[in-house]
N, CA, C and O atoms as CSV, one atom per row, in Angstrom:
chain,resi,resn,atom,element,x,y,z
A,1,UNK,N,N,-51.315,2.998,80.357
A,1,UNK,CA,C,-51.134,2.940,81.793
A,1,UNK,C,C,-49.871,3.677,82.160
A,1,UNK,O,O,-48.800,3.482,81.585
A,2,UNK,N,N,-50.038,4.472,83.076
A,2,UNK,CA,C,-48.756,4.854,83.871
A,2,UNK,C,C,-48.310,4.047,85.280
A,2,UNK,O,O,-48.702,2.994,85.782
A,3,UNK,N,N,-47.288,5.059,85.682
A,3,UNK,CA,C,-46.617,3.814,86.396
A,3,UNK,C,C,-47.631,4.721,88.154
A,3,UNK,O,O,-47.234,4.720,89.319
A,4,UNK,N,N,-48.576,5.171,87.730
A,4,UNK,CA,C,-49.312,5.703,89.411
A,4,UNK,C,C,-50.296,4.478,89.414
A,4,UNK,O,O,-51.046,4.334,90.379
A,5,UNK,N,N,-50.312,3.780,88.589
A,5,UNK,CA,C,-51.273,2.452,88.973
A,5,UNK,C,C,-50.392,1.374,89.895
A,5,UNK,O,O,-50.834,0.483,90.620
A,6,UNK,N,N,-49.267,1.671,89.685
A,6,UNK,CA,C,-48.426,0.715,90.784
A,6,UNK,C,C,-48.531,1.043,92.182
A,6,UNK,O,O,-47.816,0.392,92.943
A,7,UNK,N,N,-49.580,2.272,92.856
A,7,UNK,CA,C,-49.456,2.642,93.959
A,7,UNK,C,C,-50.557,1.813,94.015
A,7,UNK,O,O,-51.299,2.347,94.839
A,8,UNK,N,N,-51.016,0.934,93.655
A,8,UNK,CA,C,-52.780,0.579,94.188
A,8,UNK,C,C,-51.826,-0.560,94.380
A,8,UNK,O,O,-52.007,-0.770,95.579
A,9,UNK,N,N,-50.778,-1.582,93.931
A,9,UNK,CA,C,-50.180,-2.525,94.595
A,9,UNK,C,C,-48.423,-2.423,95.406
A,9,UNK,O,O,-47.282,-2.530,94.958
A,10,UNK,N,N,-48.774,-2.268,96.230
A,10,UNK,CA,C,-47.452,-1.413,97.287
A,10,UNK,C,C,-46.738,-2.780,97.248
A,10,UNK,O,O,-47.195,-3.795,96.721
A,11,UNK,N,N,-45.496,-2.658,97.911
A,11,UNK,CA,C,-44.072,-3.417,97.611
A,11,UNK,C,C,-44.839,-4.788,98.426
A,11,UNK,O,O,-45.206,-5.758,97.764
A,12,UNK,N,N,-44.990,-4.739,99.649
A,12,UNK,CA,C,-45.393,-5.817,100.111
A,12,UNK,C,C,-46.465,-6.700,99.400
A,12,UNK,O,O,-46.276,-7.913,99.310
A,13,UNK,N,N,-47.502,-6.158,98.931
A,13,UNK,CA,C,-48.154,-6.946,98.127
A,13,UNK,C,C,-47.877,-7.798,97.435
A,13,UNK,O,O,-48.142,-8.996,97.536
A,14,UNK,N,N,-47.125,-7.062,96.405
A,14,UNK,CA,C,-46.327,-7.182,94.857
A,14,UNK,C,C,-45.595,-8.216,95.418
A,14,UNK,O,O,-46.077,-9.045,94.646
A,15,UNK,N,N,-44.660,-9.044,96.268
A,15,UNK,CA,C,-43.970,-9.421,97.168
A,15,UNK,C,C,-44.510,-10.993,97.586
A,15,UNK,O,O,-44.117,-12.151,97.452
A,16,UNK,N,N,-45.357,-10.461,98.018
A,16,UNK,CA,C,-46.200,-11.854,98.284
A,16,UNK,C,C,-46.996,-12.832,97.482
A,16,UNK,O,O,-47.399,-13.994,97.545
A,17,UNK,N,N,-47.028,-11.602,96.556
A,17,UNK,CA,C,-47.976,-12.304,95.021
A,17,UNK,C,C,-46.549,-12.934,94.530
A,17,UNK,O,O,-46.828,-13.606,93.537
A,18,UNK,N,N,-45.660,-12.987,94.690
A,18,UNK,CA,C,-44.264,-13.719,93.617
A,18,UNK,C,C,-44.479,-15.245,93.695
A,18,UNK,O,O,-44.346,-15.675,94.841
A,19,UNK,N,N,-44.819,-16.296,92.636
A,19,UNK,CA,C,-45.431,-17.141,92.621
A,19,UNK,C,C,-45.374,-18.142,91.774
A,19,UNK,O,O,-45.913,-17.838,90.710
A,20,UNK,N,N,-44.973,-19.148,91.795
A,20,UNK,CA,C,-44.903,-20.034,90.600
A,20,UNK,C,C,-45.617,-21.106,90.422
A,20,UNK,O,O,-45.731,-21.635,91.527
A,21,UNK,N,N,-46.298,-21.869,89.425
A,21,UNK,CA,C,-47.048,-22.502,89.054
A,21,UNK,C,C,-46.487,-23.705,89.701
A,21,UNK,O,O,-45.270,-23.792,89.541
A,22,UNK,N,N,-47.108,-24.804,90.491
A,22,UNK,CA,C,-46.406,-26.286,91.145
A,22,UNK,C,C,-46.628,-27.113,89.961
A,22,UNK,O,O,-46.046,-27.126,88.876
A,23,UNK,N,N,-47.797,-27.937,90.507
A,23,UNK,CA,C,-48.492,-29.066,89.634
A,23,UNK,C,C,-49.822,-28.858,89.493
A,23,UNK,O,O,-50.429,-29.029,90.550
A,24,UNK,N,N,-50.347,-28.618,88.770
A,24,UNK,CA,C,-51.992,-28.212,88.663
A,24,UNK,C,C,-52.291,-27.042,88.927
A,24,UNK,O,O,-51.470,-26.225,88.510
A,25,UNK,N,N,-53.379,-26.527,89.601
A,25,UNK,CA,C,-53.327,-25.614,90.375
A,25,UNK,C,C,-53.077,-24.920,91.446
A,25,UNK,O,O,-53.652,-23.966,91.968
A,26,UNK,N,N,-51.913,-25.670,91.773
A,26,UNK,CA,C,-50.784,-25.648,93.103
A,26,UNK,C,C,-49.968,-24.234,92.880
A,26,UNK,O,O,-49.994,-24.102,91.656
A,27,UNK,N,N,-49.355,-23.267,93.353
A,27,UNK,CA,C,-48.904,-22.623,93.360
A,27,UNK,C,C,-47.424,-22.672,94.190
A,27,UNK,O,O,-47.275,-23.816,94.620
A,28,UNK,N,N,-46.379,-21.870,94.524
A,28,UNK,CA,C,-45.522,-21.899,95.354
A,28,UNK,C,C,-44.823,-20.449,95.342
A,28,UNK,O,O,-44.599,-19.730,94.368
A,29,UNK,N,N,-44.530,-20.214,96.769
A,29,UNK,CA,C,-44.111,-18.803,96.575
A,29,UNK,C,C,-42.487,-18.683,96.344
A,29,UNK,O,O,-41.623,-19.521,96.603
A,30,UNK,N,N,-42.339,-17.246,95.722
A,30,UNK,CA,C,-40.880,-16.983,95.344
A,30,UNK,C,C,-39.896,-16.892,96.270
A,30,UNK,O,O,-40.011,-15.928,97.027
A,31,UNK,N,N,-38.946,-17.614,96.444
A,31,UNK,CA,C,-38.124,-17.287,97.691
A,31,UNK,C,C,-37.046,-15.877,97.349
A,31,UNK,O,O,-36.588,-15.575,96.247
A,32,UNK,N,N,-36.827,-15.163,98.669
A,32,UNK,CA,C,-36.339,-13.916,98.080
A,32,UNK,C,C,-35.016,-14.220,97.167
A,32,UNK,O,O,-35.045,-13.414,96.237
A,33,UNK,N,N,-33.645,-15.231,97.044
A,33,UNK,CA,C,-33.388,-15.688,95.777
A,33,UNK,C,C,-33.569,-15.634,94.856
A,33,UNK,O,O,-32.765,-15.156,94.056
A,34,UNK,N,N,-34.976,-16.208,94.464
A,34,UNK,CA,C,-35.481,-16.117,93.326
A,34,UNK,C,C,-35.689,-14.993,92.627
A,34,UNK,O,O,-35.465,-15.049,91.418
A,35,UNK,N,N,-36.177,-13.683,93.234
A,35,UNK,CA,C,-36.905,-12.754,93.076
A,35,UNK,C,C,-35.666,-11.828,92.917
A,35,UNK,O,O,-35.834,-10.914,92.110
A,36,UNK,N,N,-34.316,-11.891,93.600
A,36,UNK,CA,C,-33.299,-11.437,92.861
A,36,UNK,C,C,-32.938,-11.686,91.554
A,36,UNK,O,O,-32.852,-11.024,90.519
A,37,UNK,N,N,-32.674,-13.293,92.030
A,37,UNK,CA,C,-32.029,-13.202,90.547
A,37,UNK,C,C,-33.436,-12.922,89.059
A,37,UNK,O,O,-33.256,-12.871,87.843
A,38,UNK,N,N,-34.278,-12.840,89.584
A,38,UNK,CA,C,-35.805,-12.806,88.250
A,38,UNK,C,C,-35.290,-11.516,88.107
A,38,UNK,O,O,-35.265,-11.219,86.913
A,39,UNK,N,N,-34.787,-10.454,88.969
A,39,UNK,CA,C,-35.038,-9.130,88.929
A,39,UNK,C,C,-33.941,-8.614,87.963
A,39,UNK,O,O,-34.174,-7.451,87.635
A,40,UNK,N,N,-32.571,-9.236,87.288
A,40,UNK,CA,C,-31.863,-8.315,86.740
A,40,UNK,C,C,-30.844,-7.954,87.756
A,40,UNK,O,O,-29.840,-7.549,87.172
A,41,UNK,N,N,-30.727,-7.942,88.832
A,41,UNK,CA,C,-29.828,-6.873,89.530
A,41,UNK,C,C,-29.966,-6.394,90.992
A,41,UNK,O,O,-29.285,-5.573,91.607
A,42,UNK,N,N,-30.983,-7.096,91.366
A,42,UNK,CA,C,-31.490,-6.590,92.844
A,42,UNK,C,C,-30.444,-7.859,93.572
A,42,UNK,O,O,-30.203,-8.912,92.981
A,43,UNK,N,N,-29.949,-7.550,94.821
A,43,UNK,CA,C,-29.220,-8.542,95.507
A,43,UNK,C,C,-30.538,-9.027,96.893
A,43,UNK,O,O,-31.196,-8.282,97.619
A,44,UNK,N,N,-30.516,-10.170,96.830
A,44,UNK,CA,C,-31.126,-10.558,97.967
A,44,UNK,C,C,-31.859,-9.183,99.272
A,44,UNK,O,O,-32.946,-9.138,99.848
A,45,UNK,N,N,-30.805,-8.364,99.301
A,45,UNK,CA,C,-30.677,-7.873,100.959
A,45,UNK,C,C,-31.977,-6.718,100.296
A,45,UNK,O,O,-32.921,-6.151,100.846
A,46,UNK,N,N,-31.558,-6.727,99.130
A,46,UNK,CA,C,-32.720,-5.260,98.681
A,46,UNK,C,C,-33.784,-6.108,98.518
A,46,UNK,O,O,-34.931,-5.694,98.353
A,47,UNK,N,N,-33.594,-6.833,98.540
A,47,UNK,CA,C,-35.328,-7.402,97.887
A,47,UNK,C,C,-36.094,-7.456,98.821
A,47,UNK,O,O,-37.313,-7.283,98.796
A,48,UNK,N,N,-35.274,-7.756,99.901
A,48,UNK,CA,C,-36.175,-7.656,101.380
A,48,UNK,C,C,-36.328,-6.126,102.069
A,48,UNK,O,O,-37.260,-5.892,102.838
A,49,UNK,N,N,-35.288,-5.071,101.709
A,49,UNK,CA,C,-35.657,-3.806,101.859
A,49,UNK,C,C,-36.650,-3.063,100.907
A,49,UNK,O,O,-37.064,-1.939,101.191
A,50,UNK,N,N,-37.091,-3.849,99.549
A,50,UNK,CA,C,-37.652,-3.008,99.079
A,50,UNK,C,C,-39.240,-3.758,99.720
A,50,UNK,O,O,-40.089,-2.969,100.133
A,51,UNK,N,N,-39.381,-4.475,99.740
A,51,UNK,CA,C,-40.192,-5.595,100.347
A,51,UNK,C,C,-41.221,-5.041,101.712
A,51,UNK,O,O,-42.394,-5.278,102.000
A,52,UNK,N,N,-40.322,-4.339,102.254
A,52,UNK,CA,C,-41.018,-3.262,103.731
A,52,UNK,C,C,-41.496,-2.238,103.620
A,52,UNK,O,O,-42.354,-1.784,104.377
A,53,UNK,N,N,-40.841,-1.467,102.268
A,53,UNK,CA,C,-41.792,-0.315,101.878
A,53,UNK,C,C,-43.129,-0.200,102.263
A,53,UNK,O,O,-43.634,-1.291,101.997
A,54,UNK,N,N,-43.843,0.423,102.672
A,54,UNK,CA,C,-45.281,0.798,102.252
A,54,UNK,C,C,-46.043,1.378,101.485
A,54,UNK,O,O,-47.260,1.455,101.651
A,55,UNK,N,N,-45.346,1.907,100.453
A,55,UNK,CA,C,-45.516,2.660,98.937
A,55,UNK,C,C,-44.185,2.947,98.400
A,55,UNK,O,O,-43.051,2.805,98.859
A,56,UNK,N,N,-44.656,3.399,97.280
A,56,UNK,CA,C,-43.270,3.240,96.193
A,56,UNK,C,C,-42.850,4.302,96.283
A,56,UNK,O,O,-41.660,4.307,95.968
A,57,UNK,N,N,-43.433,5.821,96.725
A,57,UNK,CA,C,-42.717,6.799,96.936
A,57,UNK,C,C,-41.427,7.231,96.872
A,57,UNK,O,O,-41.083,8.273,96.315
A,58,UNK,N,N,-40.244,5.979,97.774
A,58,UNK,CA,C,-39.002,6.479,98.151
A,58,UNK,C,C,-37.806,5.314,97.086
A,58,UNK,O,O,-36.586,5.275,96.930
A,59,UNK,N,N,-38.976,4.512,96.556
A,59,UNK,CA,C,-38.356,3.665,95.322
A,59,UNK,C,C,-37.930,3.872,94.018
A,59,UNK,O,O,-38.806,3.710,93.168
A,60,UNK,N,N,-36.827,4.184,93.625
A,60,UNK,CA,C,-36.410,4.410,92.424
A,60,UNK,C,C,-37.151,3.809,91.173
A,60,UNK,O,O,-37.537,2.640,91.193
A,61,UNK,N,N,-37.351,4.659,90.042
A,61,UNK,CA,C,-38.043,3.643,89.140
A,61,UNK,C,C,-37.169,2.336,88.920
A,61,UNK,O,O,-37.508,1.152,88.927
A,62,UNK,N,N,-36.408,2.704,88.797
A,62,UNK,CA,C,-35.151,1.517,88.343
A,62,UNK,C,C,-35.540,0.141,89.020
A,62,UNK,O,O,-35.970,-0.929,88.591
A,63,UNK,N,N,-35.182,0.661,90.331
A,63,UNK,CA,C,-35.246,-0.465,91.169
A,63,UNK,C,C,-36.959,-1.269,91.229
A,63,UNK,O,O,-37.116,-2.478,91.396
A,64,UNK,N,N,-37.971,-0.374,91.071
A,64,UNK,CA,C,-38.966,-0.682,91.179
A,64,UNK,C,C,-39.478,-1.695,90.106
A,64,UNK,O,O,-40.144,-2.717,90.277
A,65,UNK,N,N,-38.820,-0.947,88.542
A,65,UNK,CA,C,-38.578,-2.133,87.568
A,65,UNK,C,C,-38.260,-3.834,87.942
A,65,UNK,O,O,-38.819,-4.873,87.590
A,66,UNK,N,N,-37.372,-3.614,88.611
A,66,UNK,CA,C,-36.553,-4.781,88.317
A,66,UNK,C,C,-36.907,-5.742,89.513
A,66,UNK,O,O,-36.488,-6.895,89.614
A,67,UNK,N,N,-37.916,-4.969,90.596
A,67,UNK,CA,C,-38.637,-5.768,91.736
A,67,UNK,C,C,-39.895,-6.299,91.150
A,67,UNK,O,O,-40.388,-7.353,91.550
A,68,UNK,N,N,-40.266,-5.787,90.478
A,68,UNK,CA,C,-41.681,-6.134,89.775
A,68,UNK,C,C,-41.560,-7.418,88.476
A,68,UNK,O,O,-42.423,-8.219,88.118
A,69,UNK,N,N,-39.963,-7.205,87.914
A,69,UNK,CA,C,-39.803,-8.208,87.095
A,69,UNK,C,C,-39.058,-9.215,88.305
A,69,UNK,O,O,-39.802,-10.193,88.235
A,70,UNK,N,N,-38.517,-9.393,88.866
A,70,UNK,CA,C,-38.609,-10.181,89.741
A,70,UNK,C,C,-39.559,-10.850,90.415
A,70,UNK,O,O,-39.604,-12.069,90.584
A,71,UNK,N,N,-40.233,-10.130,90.754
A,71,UNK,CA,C,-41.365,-10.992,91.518
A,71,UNK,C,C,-42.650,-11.245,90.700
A,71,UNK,O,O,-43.730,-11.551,91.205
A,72,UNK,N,N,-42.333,-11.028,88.929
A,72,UNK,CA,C,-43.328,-11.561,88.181
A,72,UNK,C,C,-44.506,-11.089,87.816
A,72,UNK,O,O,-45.356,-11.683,87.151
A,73,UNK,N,N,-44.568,-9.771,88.353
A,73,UNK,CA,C,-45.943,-8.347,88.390
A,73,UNK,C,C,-45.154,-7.948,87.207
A,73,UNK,O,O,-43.935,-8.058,87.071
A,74,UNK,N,N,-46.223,-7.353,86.165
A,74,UNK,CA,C,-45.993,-6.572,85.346
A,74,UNK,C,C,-47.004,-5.627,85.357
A,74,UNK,O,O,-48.006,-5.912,84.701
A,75,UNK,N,N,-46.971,-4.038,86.240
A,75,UNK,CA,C,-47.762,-3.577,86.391
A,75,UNK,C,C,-48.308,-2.830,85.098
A,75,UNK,O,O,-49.173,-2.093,85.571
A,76,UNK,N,N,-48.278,-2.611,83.700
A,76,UNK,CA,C,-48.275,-2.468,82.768
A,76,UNK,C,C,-49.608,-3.798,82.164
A,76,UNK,O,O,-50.557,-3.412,81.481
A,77,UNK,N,N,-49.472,-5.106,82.501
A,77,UNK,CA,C,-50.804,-5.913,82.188
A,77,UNK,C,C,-51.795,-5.783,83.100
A,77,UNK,O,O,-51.853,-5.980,84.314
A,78,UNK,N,N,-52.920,-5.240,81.901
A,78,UNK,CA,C,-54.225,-5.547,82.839
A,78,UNK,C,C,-54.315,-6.604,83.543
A,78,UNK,O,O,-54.524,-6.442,84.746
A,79,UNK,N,N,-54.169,-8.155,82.949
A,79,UNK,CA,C,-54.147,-9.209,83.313
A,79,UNK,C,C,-53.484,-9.458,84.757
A,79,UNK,O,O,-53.957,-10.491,85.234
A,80,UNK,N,N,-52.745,-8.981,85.428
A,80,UNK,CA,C,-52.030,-9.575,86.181
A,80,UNK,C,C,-52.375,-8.425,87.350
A,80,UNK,O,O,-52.348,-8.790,88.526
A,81,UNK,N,N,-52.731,-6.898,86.991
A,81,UNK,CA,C,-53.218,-6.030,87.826
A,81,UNK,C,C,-54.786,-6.371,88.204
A,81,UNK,O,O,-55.464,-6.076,89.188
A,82,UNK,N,N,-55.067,-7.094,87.042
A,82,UNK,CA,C,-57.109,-7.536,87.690
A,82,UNK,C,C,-56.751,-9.105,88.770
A,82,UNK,O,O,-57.346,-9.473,89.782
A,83,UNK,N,N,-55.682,-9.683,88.121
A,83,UNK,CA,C,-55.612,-11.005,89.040
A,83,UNK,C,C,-55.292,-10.696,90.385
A,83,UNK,O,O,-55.999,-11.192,91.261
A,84,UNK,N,N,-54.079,-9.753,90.784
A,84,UNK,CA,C,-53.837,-8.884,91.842
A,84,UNK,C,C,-54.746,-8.546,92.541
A,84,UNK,O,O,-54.908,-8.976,93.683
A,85,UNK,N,N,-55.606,-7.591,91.882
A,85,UNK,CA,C,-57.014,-6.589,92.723
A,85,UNK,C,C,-58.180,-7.778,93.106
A,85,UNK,O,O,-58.831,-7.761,94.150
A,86,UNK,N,N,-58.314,-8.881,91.972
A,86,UNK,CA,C,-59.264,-9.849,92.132
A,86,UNK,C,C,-58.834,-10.496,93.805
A,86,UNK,O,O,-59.653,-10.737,94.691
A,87,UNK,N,N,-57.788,-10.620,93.866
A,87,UNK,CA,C,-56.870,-11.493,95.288
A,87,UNK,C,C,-57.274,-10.831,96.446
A,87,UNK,O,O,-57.834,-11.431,97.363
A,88,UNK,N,N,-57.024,-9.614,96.470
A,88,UNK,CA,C,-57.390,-8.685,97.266
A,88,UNK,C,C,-58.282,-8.235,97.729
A,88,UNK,O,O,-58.143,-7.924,98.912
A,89,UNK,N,N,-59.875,-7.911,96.966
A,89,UNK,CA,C,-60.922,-7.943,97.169
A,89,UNK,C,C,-61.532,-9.589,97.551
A,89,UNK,O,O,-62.696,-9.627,97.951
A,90,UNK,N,N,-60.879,-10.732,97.451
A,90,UNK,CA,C,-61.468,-11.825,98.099
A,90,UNK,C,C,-61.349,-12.156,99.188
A,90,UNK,O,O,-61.539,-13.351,99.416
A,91,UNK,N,N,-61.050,-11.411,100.123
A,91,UNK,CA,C,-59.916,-11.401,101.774
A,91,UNK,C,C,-59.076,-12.466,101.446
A,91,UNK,O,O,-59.547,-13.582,101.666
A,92,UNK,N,N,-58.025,-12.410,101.007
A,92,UNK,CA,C,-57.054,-13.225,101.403
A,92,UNK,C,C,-56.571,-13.712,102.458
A,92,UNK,O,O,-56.300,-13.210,103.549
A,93,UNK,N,N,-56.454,-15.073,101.910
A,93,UNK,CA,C,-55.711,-15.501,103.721
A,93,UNK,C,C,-54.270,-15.866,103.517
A,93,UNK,O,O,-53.527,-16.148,104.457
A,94,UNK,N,N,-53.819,-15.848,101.984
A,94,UNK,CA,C,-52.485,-16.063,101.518
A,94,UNK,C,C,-52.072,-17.972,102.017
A,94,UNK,O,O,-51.026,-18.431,102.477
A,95,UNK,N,N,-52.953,-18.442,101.786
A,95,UNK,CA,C,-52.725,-20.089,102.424
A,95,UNK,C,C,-51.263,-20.311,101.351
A,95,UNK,O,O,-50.375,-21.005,101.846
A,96,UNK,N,N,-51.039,-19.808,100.083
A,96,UNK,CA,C,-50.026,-20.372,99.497
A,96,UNK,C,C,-48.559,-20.449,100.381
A,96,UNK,O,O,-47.793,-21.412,100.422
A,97,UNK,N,N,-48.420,-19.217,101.031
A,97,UNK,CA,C,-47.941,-18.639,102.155
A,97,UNK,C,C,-47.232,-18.994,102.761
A,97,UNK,O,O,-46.011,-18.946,102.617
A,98,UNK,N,N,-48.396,-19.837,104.329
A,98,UNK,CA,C,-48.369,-20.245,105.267
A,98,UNK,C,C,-47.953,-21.576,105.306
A,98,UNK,O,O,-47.989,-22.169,106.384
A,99,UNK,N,N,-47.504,-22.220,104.146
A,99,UNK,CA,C,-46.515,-23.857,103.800
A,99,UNK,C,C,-45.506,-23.201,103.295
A,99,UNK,O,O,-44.749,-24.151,103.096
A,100,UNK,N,N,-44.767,-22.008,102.836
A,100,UNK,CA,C,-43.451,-21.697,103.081
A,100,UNK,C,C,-42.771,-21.934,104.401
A,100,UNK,O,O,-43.250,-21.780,105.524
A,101,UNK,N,N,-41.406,-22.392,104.017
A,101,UNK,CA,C,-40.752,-22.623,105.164
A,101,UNK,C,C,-40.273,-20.933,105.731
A,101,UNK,O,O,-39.827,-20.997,106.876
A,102,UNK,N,N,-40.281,-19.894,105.320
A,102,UNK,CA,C,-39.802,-18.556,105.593
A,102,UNK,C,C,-41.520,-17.994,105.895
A,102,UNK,O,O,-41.902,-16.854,105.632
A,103,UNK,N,N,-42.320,-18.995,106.446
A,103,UNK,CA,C,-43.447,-18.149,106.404
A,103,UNK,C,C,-43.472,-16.830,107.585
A,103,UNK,O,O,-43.796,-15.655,107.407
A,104,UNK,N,N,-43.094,-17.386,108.587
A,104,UNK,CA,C,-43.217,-16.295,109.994
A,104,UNK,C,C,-41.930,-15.657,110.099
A,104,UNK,O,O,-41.722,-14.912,111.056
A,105,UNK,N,N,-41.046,-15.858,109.236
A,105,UNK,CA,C,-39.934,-14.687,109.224
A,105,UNK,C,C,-39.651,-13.655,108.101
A,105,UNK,O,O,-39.050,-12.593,108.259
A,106,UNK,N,N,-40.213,-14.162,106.858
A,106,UNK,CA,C,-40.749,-12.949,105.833
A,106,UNK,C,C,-41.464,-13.039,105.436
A,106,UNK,O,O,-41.393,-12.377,104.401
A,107,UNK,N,N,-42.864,-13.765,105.561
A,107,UNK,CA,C,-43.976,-13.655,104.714
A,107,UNK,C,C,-45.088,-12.925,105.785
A,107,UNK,O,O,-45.763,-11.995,105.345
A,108,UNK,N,N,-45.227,-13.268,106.890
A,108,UNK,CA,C,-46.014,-12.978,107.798
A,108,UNK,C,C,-46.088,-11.457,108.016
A,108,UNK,O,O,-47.002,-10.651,107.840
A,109,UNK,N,N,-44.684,-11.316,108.504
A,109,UNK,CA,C,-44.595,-9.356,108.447
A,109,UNK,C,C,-44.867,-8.462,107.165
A,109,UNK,O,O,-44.892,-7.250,107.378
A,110,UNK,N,N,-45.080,-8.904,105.824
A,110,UNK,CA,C,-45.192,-8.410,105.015
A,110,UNK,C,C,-46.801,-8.590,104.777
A,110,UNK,O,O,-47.396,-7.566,104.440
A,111,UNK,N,N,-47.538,-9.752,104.914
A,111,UNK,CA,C,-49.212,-9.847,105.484
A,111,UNK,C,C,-49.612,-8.526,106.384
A,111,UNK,O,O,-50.404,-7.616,106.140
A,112,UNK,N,N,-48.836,-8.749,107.418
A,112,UNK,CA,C,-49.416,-7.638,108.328
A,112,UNK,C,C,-49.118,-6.131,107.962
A,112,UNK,O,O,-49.726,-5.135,108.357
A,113,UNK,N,N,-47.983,-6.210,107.071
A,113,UNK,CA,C,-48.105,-4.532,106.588
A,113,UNK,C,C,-49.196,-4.542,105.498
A,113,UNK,O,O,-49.901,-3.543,105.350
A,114,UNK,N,N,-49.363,-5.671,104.707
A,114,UNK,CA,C,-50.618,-5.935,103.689
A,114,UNK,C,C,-51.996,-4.731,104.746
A,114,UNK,O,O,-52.441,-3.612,104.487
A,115,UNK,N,N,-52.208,-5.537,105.724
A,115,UNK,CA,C,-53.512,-5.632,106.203
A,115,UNK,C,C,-53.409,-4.364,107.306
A,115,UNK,O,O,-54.392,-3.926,107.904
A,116,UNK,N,N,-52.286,-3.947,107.436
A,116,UNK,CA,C,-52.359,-2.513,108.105
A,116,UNK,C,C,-52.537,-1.212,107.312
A,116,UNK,O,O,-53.053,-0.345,108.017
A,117,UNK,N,N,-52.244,-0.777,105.956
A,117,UNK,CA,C,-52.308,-0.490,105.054
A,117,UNK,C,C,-53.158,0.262,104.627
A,117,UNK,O,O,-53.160,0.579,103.438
C-alpha cells in the first residue's frame, strides 16, 4: 500500500472515526486531547487545523503520520481501511458522535464537510 490510499479517507473522516472501545460494544469518541497526545507531537490547535482539511494535499507527511496515529487509523491496515470504507458505505449517522459533549462545536462541522465531499 501507498500512502494515495489515504486520499479515499480525508482528514475529517479519519477524525471522526478516533474512537475508543467503552463497555461492550459501546464506543466513545476521541477528544481532540487525546488525539494529540496519541499523535507524538501534534498540539491540540493542529489537530483541529488538520481536522478541516478536505484532502491531504497541503498536509505534510509528517504531520499526516502522527494525525493518523493519533486518531488510531493506520492507513497501511487493510483492517481498519475496510472498517472505515465499511462505515461509510452504510450512511452513517455517526450516533457515537452526537452524545459527545463537543458534538455541535467539532464534530458536527467535520460531518458536514464528511457529507459535502
Amino acid at each position: 500500500m501507498n500512502w494515495e490510499k489515504l486520499n479515499d479517507f480525508p482528514p475529517p473522516l479519519v477524525r471522526c472515526l478516533a474512537r475508543v472501545k467503552a463497555r461492550g460494544r459501546a464506543v466513545r469518541a476521541l477528544t481532540d486531547q487525546e488525539v494529540a497526545i496519541g499523535s507524538g507531537g501534534l498540539t491540540t490547535i493542529k489537530v483541529r487545523e488538520l481536522s478541516k482539511f478536505t484532502n491531504w494535499s497541503e498536509v505534510p507527511i509528517g504531520e499526516a503520520k502522527q494525525f493518523c496515529d493519533g486518531c488510531r487509523f493506520d492507513p497501511f491496515s487493510s483492517a481498519d481501511r475496510n472498517r472505515a470504507g465499511a462505515y461509510m458505505r452504510s450512511n452513517p449517522q455517526f450516533i457515537f458522535l452526537r452524545h459527545h459533549p463537543h458534538w455541535e462545536s467539532t464534530f458536527l462541522p467535520l460531518v458536514k464537510l464528511i457529507k459535502d465531499a
